[in-house]
Backbone bond lengths (Angstrom), bond angles and torsions (degrees), N, CA, C in turn:
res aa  C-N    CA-C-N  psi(-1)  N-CA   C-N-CA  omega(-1)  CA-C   N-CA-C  phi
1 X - - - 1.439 - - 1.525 112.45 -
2 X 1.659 126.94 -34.31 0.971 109.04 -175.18 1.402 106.81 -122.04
3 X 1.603 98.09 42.59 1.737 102.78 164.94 1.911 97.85 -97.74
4 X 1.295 134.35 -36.82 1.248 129.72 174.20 1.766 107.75 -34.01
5 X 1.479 89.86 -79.55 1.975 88.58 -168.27 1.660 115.80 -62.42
6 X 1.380 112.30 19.88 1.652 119.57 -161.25 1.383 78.47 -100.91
7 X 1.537 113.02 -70.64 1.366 128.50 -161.12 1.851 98.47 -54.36
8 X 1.308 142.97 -69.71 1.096 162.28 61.06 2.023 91.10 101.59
9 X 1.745 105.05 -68.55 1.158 122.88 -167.21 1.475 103.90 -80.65
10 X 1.834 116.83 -53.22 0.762 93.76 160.87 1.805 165.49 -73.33
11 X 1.741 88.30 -14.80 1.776 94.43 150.61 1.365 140.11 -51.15
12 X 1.477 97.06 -32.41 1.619 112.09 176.18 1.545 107.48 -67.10
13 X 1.580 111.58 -53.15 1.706 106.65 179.00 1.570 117.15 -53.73
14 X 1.448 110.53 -23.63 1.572 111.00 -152.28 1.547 86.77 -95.36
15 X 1.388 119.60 -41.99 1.854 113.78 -179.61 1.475 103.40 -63.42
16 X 1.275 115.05 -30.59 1.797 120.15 -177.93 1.150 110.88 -52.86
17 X 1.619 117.85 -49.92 1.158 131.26 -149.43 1.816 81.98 -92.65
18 X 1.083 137.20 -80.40 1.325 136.11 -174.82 1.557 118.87 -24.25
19 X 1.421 109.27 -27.31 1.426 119.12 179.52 1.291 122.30 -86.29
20 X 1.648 108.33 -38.30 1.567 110.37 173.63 1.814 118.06 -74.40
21 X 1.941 109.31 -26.08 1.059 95.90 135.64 1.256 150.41 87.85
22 X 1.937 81.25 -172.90 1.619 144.65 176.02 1.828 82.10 -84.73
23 X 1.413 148.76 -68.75 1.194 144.52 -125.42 1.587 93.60 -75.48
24 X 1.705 117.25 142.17 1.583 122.60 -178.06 1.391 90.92 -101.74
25 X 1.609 115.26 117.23 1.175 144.28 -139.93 1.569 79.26 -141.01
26 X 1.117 140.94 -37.50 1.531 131.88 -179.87 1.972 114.80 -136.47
27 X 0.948 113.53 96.10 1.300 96.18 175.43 1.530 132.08 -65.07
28 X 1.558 118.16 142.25 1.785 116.21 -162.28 1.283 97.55 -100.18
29 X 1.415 110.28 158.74 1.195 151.70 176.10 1.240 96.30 -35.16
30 X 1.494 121.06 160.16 1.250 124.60 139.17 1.725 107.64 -104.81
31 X 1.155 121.11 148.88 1.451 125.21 -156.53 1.616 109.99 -142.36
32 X 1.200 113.00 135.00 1.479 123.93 167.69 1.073 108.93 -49.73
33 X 1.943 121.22 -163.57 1.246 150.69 -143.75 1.497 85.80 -93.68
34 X 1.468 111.42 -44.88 1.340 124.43 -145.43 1.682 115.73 -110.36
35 X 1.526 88.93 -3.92 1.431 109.06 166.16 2.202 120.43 93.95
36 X 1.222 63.00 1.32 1.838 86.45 -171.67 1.795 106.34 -66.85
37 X 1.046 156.00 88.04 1.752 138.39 165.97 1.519 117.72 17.61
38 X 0.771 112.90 103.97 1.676 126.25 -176.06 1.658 105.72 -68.51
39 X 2.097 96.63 126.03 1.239 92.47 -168.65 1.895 123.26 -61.83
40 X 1.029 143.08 150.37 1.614 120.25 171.08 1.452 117.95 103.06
41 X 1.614 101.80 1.23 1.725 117.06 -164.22 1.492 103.54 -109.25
42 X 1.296 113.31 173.65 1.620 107.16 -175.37 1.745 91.56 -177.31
43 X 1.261 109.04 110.68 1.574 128.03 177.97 1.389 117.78 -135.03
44 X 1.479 112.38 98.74 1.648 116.57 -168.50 1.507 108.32 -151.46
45 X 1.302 122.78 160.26 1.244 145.57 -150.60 1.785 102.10 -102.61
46 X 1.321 136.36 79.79 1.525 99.12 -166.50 2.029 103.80 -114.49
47 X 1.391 113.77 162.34 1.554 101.14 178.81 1.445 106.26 -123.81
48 X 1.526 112.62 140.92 1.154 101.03 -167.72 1.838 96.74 -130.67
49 X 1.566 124.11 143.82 1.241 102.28 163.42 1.473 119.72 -124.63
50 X 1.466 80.55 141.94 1.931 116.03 -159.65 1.777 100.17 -108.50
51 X 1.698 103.55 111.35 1.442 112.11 -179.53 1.930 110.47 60.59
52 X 1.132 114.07 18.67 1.507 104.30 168.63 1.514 95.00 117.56
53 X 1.293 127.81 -23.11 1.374 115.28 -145.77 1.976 100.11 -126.94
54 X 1.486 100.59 121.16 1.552 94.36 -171.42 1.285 103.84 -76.37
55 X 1.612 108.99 137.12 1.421 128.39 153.16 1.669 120.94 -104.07
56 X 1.470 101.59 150.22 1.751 122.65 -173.30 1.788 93.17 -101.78
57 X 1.109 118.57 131.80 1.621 117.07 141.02 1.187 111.66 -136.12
58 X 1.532 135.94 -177.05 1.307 135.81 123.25 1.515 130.23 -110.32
59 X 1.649 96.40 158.98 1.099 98.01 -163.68 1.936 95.23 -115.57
60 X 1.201 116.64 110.93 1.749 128.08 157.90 0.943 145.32 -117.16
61 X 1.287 131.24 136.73 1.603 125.13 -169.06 1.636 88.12 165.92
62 X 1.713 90.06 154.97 1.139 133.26 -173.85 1.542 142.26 -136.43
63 X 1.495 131.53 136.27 1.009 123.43 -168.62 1.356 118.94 -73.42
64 X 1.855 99.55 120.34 1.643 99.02 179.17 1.705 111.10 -88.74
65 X 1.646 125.41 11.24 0.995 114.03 165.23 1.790 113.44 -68.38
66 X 1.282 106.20 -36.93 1.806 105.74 -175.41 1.818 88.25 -62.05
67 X 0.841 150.05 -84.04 1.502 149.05 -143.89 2.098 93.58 -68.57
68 X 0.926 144.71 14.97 1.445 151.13 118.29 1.533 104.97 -58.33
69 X 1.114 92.64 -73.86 1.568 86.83 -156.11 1.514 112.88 -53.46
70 X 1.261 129.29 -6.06 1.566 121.78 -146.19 1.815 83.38 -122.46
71 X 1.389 104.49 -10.45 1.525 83.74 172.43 1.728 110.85 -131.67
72 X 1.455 100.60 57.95 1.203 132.24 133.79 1.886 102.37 86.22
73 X 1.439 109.26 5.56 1.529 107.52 176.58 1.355 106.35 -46.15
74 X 1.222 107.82 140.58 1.850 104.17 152.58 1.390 114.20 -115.07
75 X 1.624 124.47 6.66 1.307 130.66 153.29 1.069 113.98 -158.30
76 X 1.661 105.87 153.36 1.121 117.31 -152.88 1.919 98.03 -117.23
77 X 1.207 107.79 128.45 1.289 105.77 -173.48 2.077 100.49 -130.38
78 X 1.396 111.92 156.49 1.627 104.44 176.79 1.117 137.90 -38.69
79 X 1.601 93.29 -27.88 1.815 117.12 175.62 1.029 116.42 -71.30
80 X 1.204 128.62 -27.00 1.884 131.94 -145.87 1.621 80.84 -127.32
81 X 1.264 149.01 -12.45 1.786 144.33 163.32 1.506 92.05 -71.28
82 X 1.129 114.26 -84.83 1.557 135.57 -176.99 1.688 100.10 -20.11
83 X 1.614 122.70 -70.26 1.340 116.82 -158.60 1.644 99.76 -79.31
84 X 1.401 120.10 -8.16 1.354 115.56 167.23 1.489 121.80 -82.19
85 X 1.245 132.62 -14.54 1.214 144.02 -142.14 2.007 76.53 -120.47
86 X 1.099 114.52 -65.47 1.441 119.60 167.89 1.483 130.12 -16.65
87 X 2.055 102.44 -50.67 1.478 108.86 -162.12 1.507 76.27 -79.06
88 X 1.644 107.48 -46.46 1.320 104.93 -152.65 1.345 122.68 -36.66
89 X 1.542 120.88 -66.35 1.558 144.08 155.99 1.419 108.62 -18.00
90 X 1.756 126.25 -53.29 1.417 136.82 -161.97 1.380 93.94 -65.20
91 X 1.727 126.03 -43.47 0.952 114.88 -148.49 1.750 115.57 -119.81
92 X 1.315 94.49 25.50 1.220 103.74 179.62 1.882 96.68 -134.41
93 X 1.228 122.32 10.82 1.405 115.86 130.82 1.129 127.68 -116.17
């Protein structure tokens, strides 16, 4: 009888624990070559409350003019934003 709520309790701790985790509890940096915070970037946790009730999001993103410039454009035209913004996206999922 009291192997059910044994087994029971401990699934709950072990999914608990598996959830806190997997859960992004801090959002990371975006980072240079060299690993340093990338200038133009902004990755933060903020809470806001909406109708009474607090909400968590984050807010990230980064400047795709520095990743132009570093790969050697000397102009920047709609085409050459677009297919950068493209790899970028591809390769950051």
């Amino acid at each position: 009888m009291l192997i059910i709520p044994t087994v029971l309790l401990v699934c709950g701790f072990i999914l608990a624990g598996v959830l806190l985790a997997s859960s992004p509890g801090k959002p990371e940096s975006f980072l240079d070559k060299d690993g340093r915070p990338l200038n133009g970037s902004i990755s933060e946790k903020i809470y806001l409350n909406i109708n009474g009730v607090q909400q968590g999001m984050f807010i990230m993103s980064k400047d795709v003019i520095d990743d132009l410039k570093s790969s050697n454009m000397t102009t920047l035209t709609a085409k050459h934003v677009f297919q950068v913004g493209k790899a970028l996206y591809e390769r950051d999922q």
